[in-house]
N, C-alpha and C positions, 0 to 999 in steps of 0.2 A: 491628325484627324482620325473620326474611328468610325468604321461600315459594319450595321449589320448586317446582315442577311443568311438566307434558309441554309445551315454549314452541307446540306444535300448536295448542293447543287453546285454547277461550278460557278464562279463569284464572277468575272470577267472577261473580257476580252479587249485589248487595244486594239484597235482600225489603222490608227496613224498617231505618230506621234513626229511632231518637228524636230527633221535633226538638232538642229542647232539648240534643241533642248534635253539632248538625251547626255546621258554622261558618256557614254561611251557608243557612238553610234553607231558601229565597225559588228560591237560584241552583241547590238540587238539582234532579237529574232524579227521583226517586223522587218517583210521584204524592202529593197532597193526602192525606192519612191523619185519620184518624181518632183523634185525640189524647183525646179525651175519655171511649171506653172501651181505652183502651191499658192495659196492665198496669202496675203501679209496678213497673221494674226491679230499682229498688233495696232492695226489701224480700226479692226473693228468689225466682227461680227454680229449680223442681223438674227439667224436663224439659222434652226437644224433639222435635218431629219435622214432616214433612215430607209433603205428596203428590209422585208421583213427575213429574207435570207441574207440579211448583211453583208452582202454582195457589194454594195455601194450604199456609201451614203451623201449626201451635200450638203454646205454649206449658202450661205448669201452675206457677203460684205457688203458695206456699207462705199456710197459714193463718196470720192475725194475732191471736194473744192472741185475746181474747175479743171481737173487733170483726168481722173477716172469715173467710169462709172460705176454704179453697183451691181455686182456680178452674183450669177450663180454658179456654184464653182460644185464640180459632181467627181466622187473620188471613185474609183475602182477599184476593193480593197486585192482584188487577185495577181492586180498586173502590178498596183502602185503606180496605178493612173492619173493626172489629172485631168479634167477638161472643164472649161470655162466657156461663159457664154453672157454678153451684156445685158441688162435689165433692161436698157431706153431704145428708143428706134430713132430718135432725135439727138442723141448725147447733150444732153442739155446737163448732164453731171448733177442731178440732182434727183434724191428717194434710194431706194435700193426695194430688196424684197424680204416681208416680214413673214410670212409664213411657209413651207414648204410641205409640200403632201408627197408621199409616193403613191401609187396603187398600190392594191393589194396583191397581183402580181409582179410587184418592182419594174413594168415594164415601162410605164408612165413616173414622169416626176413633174408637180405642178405648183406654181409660186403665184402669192398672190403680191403684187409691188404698188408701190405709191410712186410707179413712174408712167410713162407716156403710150406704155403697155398693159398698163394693169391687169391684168393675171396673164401667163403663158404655159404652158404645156409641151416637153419635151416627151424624145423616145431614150428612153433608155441605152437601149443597144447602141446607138450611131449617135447621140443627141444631136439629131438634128428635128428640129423645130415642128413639133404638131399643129399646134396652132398658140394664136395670142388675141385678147380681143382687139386691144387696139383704140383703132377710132371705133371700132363696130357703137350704132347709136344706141342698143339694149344697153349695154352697162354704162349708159348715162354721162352726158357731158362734164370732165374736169373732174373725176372721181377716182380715188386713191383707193388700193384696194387691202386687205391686212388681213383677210380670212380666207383660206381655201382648204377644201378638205373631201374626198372619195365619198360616195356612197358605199356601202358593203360590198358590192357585186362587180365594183369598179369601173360603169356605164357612166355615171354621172360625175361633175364638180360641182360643188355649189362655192360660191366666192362671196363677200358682204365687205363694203367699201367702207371707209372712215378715214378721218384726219389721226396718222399716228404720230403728229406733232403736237397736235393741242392738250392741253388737260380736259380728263373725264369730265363732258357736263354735266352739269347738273341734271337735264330732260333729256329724256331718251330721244334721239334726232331720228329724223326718218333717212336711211341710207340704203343705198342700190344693194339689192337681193339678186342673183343670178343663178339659172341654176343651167348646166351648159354638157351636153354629149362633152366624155370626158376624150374619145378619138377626134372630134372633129371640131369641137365650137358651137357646135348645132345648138339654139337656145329653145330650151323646152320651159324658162321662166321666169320673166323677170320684174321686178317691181320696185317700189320705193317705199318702204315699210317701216316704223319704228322698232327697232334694233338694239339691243347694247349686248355688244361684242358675238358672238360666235353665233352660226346653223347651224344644222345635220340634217342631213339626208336619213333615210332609213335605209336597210340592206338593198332593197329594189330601186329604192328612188321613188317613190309611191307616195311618199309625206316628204314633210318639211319641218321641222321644228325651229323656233327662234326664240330667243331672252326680247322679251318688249316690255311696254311702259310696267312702273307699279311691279314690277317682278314675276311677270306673268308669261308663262311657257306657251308658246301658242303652237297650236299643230295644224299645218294647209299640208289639204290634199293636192297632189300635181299629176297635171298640170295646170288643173283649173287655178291654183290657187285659194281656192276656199278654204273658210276656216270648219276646220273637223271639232275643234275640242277646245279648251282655257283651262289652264291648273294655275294658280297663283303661290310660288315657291318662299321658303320662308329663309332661302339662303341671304345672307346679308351681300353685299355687292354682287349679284350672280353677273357670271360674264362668258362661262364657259361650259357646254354643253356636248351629250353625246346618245345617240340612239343604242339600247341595245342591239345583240344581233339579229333574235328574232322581232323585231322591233314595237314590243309590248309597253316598253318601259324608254324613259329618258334621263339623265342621270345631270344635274346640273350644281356644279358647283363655284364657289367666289370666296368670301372672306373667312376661316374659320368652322367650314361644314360643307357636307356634300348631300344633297339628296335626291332620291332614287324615287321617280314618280311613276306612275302606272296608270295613261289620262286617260285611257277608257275605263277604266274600272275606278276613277276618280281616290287613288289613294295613293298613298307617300310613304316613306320611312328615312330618316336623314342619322348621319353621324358624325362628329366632328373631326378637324381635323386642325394640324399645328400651323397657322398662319393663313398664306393666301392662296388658291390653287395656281397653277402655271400652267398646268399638260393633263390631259387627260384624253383617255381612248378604252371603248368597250367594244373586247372582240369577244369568239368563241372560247378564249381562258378567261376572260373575266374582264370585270371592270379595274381601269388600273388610272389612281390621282398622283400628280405628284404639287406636294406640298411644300412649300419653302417660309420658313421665317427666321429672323435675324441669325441663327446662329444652325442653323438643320437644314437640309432638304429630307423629306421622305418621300416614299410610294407605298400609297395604300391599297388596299382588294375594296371590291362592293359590300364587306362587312366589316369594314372597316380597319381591316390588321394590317400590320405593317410588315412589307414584303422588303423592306429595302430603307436604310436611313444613314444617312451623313452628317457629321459636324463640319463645320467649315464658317468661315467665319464670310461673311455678306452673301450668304444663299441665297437671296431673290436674284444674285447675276448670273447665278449658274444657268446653263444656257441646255434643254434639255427635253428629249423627246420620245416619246413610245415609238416602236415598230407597229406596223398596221394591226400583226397576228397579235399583238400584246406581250410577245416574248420577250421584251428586253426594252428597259430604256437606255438611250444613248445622249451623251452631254458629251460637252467639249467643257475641259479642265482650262479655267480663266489664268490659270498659275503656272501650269507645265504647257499648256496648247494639244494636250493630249484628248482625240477622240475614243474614248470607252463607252462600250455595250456592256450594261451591267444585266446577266439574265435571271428575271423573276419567273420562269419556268423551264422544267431541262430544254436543252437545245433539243432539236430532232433533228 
């Protein structure tokens, strides 16, 4: 397989890597780990993510039939930690957790699942348990939940439910919108809005942006809810979405292109890109997509250049995630079970 990337800078870093994949595990430099609550790779990973001092990162496995549930499993890359924690409060062995956010202080880590929980919120340091909705009635009776993601300032979560078993409908469905104090649960919004695929908060939490019917970026002020603005995107499938930092601009991309829209001053500029988007996050370094089709994954900047590209052969499995700061994406290698930080700007 062949990597570009900027020859400046240093190219990566491994987190972890599974013994029992390494050739010589004795001769690694990667500390003594914790093999005996490691996740079983090979049964099937959900999601990844990342603090932005890569300090820790975690993963979410998938449930097992009627034996396990789906866990979030959070690594400590200093001690070669592991710690785990169940997704259901039921064990009904069914869902797991499809998305995972850190804050942007790493102190917070939050999942969004399609189990009996739907979204929870650890602490970092101890994990132990900040809060979960639960049954709470705000996030809506029998509701799976697949989006979760920080405001800038790390006060808020906002979370957006859906069926991550069905195929794409056709009509954008109206699905539970939440937007939730990221210490405590507190819900500052929630509603049933047509949707397809991802919100964002802005830096403060002060808007809302969401992909709704006809391909139209809608922006609500909160916590009233009300609509501020409409831009109609010319991305083909849009599904994923992201606020700039000073939160001017919304950045929304899907099939083949990304574009960068700017709804109070009602203008746009897009550019394309190799396949379908998968990740994408705009901090203070820049806006950063990563792009997969049959035979590449890349990562782009907001003008389009390519900070980062890979050959590999079925890249849409690649499994892979920006840090909050935009320093680095971090995937888990489907072949070795190797976690690498690939950094798209110098470390600090």
């Amino acid at each position: 397989m062949a990597i570009m990337i900027n020859d400046e800078l240093p190219r990566h870093r491994t987190l972890y890597a599974d013994p029992d994949w390494l050739d010589d595990p004795i001769a690694s430099e990667l500390p003594d780990v914790d093999t005996e609550n490691q996740p079983d790779f090979s049964s099937g990973i959900e999601a990844i993510g990342a603090a932005s001092d890569l300090a820790r990162f975690a993963l979410t496995t998938l449930s097992q039939g009627n034996t396990e549930s789906g866990r979030l499993c959070l690594f400590d890359v200093a001690t070669g930690t592991w710690h785990w924690r169940e997704l259901e409060q039921r064990r009904r062995f069914i869902g797991g957790g499809h998305e995972i956010a850190f804050s942007p202080d790493g102190s917070l880590v939050a999942v969004a699942t399609s189990t009996d929980l739907k979204a929870v919120v650890w602490r970092t340091e101890d994990m132990t348990m900040a809060w979960s909705a639960g049954a709470a009635a705000a996030w809506g009776e029998d509701r799976l939940f697949t989006h979760i993601s920080f405001s800038g300032d790390g006060r808020l979560v906002v979370a957006v439910s859906a069926n991550p078993w069905e195929p794409e409908p056709e009509r954008v469905p109206c699905e539970r919108v939440v937007v939730a104090d990221a210490g405590t649960g507190e819900i500052v919004f929630a509603e049933n809005l047509p949707i397809h695929g991802s919100a964002g908060l802005d830096h403060s939490g002060k808007s809302l942006a969401r992909l709704a019917a006809d391909n139209q970026v809608v922006i609500h002020g909160l916590p009233s809810g009300e609509v501020l603005t409409r831009h109609r995107s010319g991305v083909p499938n849009a599904r994923l979405l992201d606020y700039a930092p000073d939160g001017d601009a919304v950045a929304v991309a899907g099939d083949g292109a990304v574009e960068v829209i700017q709804p109070l001053a009602g203008s746009s500029y897009s550019f394309p890109i190799g396949g379908t988007c998968q990740a994408m996050n705009w901090s203070r370094n820049g806006l950063r997509v990563l792009a997969t089709d049959d035979g590449h994954a890349t990562v782009l900047d907001d003008d389009g250049r390519i900070l980062w590209t890979r050959e590999m052969e079925d890249a849409h499995f690649l499994l892979g995630a920006f840090t909050r700061d935009g320093r680095a994406l971090v995937t888990l290698d489907p072949d070795t079970y190797e976690i690498v930080a690939w950094f798209l700007t110098p470390p600090q």
